[in-house]
FIMARFI-994763 format. One record per residue (C-alpha): x, y, z. Coordinates in steps of 0.1 Angstrom, whole numbers, plus 5000, padded with zeros to 4 digits. Each point is the difference from the previous one (the first is absolute). Example, Ala and Ser with C-alpha at 12.3 -4.5 7.8 and 13.67 -1.06 7.14 Angstrom:
<x=5123&y=4955&z=5078>
<x=5014&y=5034&z=4993>
This chain:
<x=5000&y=5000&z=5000>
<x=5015&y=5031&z=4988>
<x=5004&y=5031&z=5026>
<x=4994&y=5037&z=4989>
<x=5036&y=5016&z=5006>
<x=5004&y=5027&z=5029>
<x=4996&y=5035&z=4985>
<x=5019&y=5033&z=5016>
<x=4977&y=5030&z=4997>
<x=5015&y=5033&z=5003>
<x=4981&y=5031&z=5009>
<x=5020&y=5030&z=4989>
<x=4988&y=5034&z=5018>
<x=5017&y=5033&z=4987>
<x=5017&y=5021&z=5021>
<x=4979&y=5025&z=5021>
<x=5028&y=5026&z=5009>
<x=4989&y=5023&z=4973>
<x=4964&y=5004&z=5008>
<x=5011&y=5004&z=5039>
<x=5024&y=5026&z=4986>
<x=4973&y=5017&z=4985>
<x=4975&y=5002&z=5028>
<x=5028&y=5015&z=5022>
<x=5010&y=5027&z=4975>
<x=4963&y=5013&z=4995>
<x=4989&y=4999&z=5032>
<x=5031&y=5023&z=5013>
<x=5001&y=5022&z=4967>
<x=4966&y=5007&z=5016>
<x=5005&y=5003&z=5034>
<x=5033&y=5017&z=4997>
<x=4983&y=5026&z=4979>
<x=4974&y=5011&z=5025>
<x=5030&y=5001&z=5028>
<x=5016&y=5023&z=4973>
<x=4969&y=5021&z=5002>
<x=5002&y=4995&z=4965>
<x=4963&y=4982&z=5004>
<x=4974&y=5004&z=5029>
<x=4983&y=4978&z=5021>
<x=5000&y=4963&z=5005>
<x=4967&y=4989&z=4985>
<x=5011&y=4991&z=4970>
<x=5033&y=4987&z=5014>
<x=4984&y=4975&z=5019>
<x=4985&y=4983&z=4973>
<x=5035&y=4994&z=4982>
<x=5014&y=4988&z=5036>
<x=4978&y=4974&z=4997>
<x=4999&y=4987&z=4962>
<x=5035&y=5009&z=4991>
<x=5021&y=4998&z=5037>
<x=4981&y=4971&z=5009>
<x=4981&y=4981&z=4978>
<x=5027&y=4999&z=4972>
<x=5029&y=4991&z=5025>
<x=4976&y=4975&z=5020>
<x=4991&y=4984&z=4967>
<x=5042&y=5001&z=4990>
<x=5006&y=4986&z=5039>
<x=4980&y=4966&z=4990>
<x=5014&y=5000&z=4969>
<x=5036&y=5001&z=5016>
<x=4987&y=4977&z=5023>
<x=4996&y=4970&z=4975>
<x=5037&y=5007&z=4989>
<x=5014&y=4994&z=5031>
<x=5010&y=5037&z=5004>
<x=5004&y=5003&z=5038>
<x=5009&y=5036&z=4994>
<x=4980&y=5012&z=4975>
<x=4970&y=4986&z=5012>
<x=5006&y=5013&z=5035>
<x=5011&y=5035&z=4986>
<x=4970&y=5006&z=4977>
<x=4978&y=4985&z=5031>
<x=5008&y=5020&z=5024>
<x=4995&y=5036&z=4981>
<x=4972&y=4986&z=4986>
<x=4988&y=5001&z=5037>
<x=5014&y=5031&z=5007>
<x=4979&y=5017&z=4972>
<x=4971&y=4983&z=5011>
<x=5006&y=5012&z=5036>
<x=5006&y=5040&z=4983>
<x=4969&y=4999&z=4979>
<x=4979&y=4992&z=5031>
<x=5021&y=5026&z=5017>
<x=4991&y=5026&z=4979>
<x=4962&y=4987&z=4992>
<x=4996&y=5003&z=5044>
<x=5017&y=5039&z=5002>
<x=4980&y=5008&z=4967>
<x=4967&y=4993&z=5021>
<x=4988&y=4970&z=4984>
<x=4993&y=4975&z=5031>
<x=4986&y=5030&z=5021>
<x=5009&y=5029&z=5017>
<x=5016&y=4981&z=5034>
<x=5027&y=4983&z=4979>
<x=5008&y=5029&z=4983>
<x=5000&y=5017&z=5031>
<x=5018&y=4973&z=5022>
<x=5030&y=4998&z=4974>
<x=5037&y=5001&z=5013>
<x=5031&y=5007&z=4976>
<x=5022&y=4985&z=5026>
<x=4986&y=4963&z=4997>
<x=5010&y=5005&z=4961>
<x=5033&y=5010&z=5015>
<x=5008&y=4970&z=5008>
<x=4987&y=4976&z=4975>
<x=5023&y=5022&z=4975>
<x=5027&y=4990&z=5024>
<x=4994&y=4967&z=4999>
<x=4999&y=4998&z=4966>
<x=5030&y=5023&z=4996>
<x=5018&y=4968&z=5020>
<x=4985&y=4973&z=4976>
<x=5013&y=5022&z=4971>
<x=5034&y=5003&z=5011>
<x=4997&y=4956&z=5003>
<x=4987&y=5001&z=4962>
<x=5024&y=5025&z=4984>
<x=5034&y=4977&z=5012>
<x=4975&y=4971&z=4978>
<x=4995&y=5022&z=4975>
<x=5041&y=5011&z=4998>
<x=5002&y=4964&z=4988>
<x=4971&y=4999&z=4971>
<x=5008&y=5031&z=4979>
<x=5014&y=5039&z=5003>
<x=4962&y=5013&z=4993>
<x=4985&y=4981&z=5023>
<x=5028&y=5010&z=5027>
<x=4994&y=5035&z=4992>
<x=4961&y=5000&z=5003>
<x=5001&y=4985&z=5034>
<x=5029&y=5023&z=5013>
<x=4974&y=5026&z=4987>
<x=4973&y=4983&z=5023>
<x=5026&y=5000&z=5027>
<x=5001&y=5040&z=4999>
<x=4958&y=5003&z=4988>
<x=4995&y=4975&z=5038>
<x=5029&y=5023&z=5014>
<x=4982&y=5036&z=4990>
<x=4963&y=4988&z=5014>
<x=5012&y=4986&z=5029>
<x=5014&y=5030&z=5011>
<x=4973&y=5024&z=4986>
<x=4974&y=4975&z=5016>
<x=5018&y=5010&z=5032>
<x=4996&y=5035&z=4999>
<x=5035&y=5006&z=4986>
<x=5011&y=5030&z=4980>
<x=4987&y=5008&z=4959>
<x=5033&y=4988&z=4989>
<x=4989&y=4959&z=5005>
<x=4964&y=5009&z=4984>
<x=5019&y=5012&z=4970>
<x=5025&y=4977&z=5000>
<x=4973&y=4968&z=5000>
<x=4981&y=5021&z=4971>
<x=5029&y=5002&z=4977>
<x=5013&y=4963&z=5007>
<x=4964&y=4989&z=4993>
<x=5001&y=5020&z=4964>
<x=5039&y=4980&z=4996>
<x=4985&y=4970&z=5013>
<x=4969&y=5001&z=4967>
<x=5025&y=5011&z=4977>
<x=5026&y=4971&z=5005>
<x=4969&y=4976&z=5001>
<x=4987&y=5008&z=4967>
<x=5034&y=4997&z=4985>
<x=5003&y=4965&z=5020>
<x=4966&y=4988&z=4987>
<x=5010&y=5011&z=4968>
<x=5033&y=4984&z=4994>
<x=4987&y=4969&z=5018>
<x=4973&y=4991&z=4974>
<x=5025&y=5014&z=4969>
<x=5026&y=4979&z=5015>
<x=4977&y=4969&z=5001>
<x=4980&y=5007&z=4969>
<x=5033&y=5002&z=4976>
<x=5024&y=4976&z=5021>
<x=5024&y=5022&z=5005>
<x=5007&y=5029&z=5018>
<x=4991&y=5029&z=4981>
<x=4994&y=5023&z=5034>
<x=5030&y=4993&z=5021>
<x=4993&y=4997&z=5041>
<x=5032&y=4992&z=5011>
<x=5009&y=4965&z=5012>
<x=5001&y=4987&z=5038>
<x=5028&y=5016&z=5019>
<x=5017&y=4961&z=5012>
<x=5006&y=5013&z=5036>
<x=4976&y=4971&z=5017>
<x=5001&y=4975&z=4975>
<x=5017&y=4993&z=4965>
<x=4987&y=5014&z=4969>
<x=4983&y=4981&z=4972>
């Protein structure tokens, strides 16, 4: 009696890091702009912190997720949450779930969840020294945007609420280019936007 033969099948899922990319850079072109005072008010805002900060790097954090990327998937995770976290943030000092939340709300509590994710930044940008130089220079970025609202959140001088505003703007800016080089790269198999390899420091290069 003959035996059907064992077949492998392999599911092949592409690469999320561009769409993640993308969320991040919208979302902060946006928020960056109304800490510029180049916008005003947060409505509008809110709705990209939750479709482009969070939807778009959840969906890239499950995506990572079935790649085996510890660090991606953690990375794109975790701001995910945090632009969740924002949105509802801004949705509770806007009004929208009643005057006594609006009322009740207290900057310093944001204080220190920046600081705590100013810490788990610091963690993800020695990971990100050994994937490639763009990544590495958005998350030193994030280090000064978590660095700047911490100490604005705090009560600290104009200087940190500027210098959070401006490394937000950076922090869009290098992420489109990222996005962009990541699908080029990947659509023509070859690198036709350079983004720097892995610095080698904490493990060898491939």
């Amino acid at each position: 009696m003959n035996h059907p033969s064992p077949s492998t099948v392999k599911v092949v899922t592409a690469d999320p890091g561009a769409i993640g990319l993308f969320g991040l850079a919208i979302v902060t072109l946006v928020a960056s702009s109304q800490k510029l005072g180049f916008t005003e008010g947060l409505s509008y805002a809110a709705s990209w912190a939750v479709f482009l900060g969070a939807f778009a790097q959840l969906f890239a954090s499950i995506q990572d997720a079935k790649h085996n990327n510890t660090f991606g998937m953690t990375a794109f995770a975790a701001y995910a949450f945090f632009w969740f976290a924002m949105a509802t943030n801004w949705l509770m000092k806007m009004g929208t779930f009643g005057p006594e939340l609006a009322g009740a709300v207290d900057g310093k509590q944001l204080g220190f969840a920046f600081a705590g994710y100013l810490v788990f930044t610091l963690f993800m940008t020695i990971g990100a020294m050994e994937t490639n130089k763009v990544l590495f220079i958005i998350f030193c970025l994030i280090d000064v945007l978590f660095l700047g609202l911490t100490f604005d959140a705090f009560g600290a001088p104009e200087f940190f609420h500027s210098m959070a505003a401006y490394a937000e703007l950076a922090i869009g800016i290098v992420s489109l280019y990222g996005c962009g080089a990541n699908v080029l790269n990947t659509h023509f198999g070859r690198e036709f936007l350079p983004i720097g390899k892995a610095f080698g420091i904490f493990k060898a290069r491939v």
